[in-house]
C-alpha positions as CSV (number, residue, x, y, z in Angstrom):
1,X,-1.3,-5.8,-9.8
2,X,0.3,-3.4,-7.1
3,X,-2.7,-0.5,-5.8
4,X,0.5,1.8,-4.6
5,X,2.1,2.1,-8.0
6,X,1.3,4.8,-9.6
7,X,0.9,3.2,-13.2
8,X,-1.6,1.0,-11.9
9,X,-3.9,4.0,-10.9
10,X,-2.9,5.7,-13.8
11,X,-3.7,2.7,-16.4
12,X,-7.3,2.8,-14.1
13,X,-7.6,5.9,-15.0
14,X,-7.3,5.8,-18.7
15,X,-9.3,2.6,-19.4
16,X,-12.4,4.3,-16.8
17,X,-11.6,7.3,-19.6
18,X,-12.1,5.7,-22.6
19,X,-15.0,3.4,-21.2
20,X,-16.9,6.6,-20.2
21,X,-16.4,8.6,-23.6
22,X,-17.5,5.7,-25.7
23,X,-20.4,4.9,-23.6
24,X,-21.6,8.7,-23.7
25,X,-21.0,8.5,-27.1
26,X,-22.5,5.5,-28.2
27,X,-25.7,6.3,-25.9
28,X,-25.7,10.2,-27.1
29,X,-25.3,9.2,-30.9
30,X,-22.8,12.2,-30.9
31,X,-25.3,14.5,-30.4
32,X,-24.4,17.4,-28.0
33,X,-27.8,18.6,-27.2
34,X,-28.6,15.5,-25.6
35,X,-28.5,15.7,-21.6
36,X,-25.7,12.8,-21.3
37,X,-23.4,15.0,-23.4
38,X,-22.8,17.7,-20.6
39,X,-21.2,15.5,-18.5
40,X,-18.6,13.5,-21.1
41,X,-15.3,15.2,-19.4
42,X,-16.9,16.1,-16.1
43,X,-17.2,12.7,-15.2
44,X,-13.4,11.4,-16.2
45,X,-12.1,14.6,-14.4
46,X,-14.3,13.4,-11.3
47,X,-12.5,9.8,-11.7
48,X,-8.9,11.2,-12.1
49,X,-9.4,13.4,-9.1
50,X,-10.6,10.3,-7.0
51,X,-7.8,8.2,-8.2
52,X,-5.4,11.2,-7.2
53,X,-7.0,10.9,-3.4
54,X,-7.2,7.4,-3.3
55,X,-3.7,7.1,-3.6
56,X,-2.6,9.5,-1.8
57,X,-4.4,8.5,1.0
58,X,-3.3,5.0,0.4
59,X,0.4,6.2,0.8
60,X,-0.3,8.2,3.8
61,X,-1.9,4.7,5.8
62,X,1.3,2.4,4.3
63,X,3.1,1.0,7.1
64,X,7.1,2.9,6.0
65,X,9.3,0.5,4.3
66,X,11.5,-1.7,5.4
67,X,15.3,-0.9,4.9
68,X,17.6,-3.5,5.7
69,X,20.5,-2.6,8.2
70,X,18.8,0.0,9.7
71,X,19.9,-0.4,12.7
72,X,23.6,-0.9,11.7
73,X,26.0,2.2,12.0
74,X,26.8,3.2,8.3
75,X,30.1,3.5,7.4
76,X,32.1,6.7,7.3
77,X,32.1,8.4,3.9
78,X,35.9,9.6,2.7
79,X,36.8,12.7,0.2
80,X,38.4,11.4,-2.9
């Protein structure tokens, strides 16, 4: 598993989803007057928005990739 891929943080994303609603759920009974129940989709959109800055700032400390021949001249591009 690769942390700067982005399917990776989104497939993170989704299962921590889908955990959270059943688990509200199945504690809540369904029942939206219980206290739980306020918070079924601000907590996911609290997890998504970490994700988002967690790999982000993951990107911004990556060390640049490597490119091989960087330091060679490239070749002359010609008109066809």
């Amino acid at each position: 598993m690769k942390l700067d891929e982005a399917t990776t943080w989104r497939r993170a994303g989704w299962i921590a989803t889908v955990l959270w609603v059943i688990y509200v759920y199945e504690t809540t009974k369904g029942d939206p007057a219980h206290p739980l129940f306020n918070y079924i989709f601000l907590v996911p959109l609290s997890l998504w928005l970490l994700f988002i800055l967690a790999r982000r700032f993951m990107r911004e400390r990556a060390p640049p990739p490597a490119t091989e021949g960087a330091d060679e001249k490239a070749p002359p591009k010609t008109k066809r």
